[in-house]
C-alpha positions as protocol buffer text, in pm:
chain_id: "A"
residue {
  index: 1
  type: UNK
  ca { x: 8577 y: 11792 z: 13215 }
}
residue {
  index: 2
  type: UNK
  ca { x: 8329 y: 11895 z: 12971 }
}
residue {
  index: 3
  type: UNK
  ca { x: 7932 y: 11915 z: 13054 }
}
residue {
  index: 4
  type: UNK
  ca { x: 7899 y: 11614 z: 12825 }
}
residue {
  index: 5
  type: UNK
  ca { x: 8143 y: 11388 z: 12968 }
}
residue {
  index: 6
  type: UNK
  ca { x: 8003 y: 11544 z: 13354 }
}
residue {
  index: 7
  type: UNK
  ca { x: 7642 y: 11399 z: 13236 }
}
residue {
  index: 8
  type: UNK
  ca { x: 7793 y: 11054 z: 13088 }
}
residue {
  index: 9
  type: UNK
  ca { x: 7911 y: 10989 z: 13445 }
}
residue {
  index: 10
  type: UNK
  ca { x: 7594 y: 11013 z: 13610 }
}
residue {
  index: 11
  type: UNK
  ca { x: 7396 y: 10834 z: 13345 }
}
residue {
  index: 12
  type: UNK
  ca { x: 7604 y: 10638 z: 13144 }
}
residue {
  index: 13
  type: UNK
  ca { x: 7498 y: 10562 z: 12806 }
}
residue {
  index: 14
  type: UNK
  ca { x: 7136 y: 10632 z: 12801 }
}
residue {
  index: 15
  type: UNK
  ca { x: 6967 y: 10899 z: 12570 }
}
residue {
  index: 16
  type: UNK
  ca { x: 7122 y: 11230 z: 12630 }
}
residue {
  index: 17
  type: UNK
  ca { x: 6973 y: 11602 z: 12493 }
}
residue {
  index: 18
  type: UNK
  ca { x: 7187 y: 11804 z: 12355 }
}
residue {
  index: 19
  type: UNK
  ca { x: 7217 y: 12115 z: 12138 }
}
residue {
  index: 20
  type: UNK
  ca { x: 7459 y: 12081 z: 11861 }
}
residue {
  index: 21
  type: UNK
  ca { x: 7577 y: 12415 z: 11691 }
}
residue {
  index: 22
  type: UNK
  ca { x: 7799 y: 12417 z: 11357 }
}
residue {
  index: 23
  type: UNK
  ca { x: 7888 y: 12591 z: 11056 }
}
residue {
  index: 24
  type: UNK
  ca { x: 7869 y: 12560 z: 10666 }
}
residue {
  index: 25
  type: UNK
  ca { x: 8200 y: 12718 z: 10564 }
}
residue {
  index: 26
  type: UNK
  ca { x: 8149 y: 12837 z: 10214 }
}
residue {
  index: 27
  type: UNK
  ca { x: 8433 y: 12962 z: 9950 }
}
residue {
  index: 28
  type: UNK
  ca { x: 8422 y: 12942 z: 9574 }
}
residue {
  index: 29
  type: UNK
  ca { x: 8063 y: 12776 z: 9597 }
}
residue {
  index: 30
  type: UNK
  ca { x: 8206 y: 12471 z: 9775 }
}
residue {
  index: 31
  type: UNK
  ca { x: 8166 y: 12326 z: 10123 }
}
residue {
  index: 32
  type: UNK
  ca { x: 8422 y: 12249 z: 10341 }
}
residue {
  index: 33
  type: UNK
  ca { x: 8324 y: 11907 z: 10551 }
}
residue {
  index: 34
  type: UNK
  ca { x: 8521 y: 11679 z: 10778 }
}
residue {
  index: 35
  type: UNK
  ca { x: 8560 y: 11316 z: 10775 }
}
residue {
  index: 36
  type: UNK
  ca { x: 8489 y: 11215 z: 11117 }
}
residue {
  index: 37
  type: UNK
  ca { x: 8708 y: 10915 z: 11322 }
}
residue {
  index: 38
  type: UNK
  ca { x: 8412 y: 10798 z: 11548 }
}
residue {
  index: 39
  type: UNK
  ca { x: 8164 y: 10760 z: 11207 }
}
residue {
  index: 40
  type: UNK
  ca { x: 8359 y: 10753 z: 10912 }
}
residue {
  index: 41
  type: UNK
  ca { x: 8174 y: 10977 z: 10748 }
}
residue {
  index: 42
  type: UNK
  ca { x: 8155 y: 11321 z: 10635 }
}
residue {
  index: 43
  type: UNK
  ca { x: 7999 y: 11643 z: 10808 }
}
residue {
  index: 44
  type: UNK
  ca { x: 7983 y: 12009 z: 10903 }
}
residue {
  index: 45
  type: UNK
  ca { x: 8274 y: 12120 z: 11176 }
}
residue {
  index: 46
  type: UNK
  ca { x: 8043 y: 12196 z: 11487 }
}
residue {
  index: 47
  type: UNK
  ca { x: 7976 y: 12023 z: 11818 }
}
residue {
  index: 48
  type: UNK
  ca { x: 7759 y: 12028 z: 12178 }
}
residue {
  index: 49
  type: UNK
  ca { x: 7715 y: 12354 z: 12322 }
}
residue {
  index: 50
  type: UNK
  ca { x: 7835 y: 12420 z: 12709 }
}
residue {
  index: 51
  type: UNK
  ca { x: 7664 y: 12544 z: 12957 }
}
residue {
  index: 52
  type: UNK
  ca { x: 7674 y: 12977 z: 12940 }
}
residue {
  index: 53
  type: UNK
  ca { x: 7763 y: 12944 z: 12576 }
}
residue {
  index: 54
  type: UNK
  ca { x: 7602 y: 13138 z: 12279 }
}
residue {
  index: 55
  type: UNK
  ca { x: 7467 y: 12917 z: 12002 }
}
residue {
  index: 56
  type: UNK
  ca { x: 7708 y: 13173 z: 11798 }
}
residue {
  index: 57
  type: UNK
  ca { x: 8029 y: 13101 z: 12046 }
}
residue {
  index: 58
  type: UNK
  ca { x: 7983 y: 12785 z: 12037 }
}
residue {
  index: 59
  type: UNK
  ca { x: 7973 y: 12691 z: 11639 }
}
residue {
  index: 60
  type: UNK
  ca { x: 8310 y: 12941 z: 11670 }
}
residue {
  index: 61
  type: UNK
  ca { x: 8464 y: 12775 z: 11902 }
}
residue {
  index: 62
  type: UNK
  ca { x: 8379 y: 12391 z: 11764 }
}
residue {
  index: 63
  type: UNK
  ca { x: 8481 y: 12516 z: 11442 }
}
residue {
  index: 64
  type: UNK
  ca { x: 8803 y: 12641 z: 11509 }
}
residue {
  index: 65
  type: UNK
  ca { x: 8947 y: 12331 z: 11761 }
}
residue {
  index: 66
  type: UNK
  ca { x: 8781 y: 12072 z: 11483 }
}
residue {
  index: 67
  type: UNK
  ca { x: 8913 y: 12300 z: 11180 }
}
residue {
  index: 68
  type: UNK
  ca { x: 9189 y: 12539 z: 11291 }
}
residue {
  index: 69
  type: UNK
  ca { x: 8908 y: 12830 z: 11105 }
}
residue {
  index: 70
  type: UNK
  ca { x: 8824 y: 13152 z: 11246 }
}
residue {
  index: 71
  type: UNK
  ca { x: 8490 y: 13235 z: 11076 }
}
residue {
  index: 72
  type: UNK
  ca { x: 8346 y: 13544 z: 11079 }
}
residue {
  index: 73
  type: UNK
  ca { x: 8063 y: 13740 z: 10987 }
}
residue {
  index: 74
  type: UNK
  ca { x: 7771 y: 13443 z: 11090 }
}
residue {
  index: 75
  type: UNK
  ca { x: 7471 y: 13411 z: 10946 }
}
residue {
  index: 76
  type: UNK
  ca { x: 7205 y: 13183 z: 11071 }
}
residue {
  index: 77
  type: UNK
  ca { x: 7100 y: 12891 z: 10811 }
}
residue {
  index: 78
  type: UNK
  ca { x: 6884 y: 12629 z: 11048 }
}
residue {
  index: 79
  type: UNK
  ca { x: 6742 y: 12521 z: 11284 }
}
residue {
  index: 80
  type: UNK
  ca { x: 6686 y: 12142 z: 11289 }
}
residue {
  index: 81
  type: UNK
  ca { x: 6502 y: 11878 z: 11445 }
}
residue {
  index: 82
  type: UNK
  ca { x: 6318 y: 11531 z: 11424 }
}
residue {
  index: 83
  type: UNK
  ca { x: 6445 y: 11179 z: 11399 }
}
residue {
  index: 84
  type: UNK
  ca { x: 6773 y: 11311 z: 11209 }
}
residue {
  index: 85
  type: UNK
  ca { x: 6846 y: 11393 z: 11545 }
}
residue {
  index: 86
  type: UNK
  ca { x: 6874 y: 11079 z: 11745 }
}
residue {
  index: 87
  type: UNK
  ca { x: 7246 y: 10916 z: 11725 }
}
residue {
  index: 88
  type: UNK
  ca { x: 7427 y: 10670 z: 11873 }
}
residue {
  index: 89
  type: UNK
  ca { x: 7790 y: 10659 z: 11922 }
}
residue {
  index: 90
  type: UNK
  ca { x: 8026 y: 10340 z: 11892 }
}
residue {
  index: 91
  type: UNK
  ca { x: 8064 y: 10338 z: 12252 }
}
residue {
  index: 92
  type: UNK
  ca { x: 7692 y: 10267 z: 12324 }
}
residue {
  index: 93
  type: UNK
  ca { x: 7639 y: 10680 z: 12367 }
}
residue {
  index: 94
  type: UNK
  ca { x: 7321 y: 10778 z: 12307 }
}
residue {
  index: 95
  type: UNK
  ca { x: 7188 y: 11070 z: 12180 }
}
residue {
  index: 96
  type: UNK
  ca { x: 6903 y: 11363 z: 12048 }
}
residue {
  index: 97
  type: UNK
  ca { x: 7064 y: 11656 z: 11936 }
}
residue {
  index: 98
  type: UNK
  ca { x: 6877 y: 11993 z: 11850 }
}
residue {
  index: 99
  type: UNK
  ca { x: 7066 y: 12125 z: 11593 }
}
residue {
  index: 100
  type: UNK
  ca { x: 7179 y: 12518 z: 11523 }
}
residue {
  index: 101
  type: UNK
  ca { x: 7359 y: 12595 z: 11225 }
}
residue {
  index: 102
  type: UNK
  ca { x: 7535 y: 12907 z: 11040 }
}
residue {
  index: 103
  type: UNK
  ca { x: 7672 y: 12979 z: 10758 }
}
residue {
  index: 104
  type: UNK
  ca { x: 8000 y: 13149 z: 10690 }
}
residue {
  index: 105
  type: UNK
  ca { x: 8202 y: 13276 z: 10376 }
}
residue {
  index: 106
  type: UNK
  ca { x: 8439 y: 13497 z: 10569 }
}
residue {
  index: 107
  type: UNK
  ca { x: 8715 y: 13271 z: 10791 }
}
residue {
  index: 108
  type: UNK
  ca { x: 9082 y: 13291 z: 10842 }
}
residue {
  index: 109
  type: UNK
  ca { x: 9356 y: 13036 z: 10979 }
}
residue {
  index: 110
  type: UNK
  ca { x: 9561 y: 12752 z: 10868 }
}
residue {
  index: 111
  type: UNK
  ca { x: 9312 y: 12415 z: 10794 }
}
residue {
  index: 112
  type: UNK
  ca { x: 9442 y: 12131 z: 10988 }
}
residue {
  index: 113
  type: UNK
  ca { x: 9373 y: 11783 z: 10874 }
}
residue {
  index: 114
  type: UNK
  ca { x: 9403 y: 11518 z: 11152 }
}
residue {
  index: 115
  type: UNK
  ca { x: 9345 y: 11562 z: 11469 }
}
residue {
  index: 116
  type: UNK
  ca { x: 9140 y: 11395 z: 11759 }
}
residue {
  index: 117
  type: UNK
  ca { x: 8785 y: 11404 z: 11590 }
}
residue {
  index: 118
  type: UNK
  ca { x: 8901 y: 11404 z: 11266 }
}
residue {
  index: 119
  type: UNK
  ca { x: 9093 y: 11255 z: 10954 }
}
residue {
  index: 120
  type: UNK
  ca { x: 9021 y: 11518 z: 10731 }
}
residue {
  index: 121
  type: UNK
  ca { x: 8896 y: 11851 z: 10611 }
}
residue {
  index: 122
  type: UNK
  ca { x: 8832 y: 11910 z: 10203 }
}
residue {
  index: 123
  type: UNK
  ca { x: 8624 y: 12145 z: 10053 }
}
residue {
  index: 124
  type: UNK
  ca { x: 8319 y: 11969 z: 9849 }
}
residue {
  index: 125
  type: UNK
  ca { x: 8124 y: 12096 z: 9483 }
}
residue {
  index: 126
  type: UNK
  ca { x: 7714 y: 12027 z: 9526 }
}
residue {
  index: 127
  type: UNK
  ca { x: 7767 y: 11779 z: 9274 }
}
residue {
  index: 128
  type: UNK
  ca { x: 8050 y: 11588 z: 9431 }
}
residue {
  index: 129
  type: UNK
  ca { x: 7947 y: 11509 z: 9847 }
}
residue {
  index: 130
  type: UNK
  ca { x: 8096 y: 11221 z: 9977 }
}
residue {
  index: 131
  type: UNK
  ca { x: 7908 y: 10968 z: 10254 }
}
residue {
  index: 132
  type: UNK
  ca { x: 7722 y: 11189 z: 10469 }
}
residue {
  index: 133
  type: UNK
  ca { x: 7694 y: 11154 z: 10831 }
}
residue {
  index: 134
  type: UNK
  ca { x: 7294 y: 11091 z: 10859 }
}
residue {
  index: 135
  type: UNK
  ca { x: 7262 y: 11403 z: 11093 }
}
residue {
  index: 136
  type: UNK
  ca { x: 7397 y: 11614 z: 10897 }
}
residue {
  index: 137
  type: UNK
  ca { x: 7268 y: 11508 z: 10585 }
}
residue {
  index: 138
  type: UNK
  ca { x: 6923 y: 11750 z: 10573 }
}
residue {
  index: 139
  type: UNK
  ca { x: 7116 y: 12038 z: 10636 }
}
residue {
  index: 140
  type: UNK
  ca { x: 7408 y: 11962 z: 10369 }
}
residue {
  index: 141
  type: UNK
  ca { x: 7094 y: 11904 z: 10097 }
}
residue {
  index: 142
  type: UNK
  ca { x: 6928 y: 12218 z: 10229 }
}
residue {
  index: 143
  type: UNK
  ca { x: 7302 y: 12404 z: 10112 }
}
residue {
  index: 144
  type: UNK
  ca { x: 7301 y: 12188 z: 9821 }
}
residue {
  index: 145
  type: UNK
  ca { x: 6916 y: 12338 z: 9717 }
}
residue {
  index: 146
  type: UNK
  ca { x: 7014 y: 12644 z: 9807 }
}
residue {
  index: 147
  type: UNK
  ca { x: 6690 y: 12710 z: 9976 }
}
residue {
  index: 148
  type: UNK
  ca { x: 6626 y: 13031 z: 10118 }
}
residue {
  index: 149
  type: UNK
  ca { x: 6726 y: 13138 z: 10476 }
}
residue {
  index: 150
  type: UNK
  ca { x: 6714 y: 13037 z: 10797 }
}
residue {
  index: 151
  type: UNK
  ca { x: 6531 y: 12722 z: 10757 }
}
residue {
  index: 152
  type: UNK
  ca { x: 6320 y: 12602 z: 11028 }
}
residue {
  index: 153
  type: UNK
  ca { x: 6270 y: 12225 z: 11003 }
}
């Protein structure tokens, strides 16, 4: 049982902190993105940290069960907070989720399309971004300006 589903069981749906860690894969000046089941939208591969991980172990490790993508070589991009942060889930879940994200154009492994938290995985042009999920939104723009790194917000 994961520290998230541990913490649901003792207080149900209200507002749960959590730090969220993910990565923008890069490669030919596109971003990959997944379309998520539980929002039907479009974001970075990444998810909640456990307790002992590294900020850096843990956007590896979400990547790579959410993507089937080793990436390597990690750079940091942001750190994010503020409203964007608060979430609810269609279950009632609540959230506020302190985001940590890299940035990646080194990665190996086969991409895997559907799965449990996802329908699907496609790189994206700046020009072309589908319906992003609110949280992730900021930090997709900030790749899209290609502002200067890390960005503290």
């Amino acid at each position: 049982m994961s520290y998230i589903q541990a913490m649901r069981k003792l207080i149900g749906n209200d507002m749960l902190m959590t730090v969220g860690c993910g990565i923008i894969l890069e490669q030919d000046n596109q971003i990959l993105l997944q379309h998520r089941k539980d929002r039907d939208a479009w974001g970075i591969p990444g998810g909640m940290m456990e307790p002992g991980e590294t900020f850096h172990e843990t956007a590896v490790r979400e990547t790579l069960e959410e993507t089937g993508l080793s990436a390597k070589q990690l750079q940091l991009f942001g750190l994010y907070s503020g409203r964007e942060g608060f979430s609810e889930y269609m279950n009632g879940d609540q959230i506020f989720s302190v985001q940590i994200i890299f940035h990646a154009t080194s990665f190996s492994g086969k991409l895997i399309q559907n799965n449990e938290e996802s329908r699907e995985h496609r790189f994206f042009s700046r020009d072309q971004l589908p319906h992003l999920l609110p949280i992730h939104e900021r930090i997709i723009q900030d790749w899209v300006s290609q502002v200067s790194l890390p960005i503290i917000k």
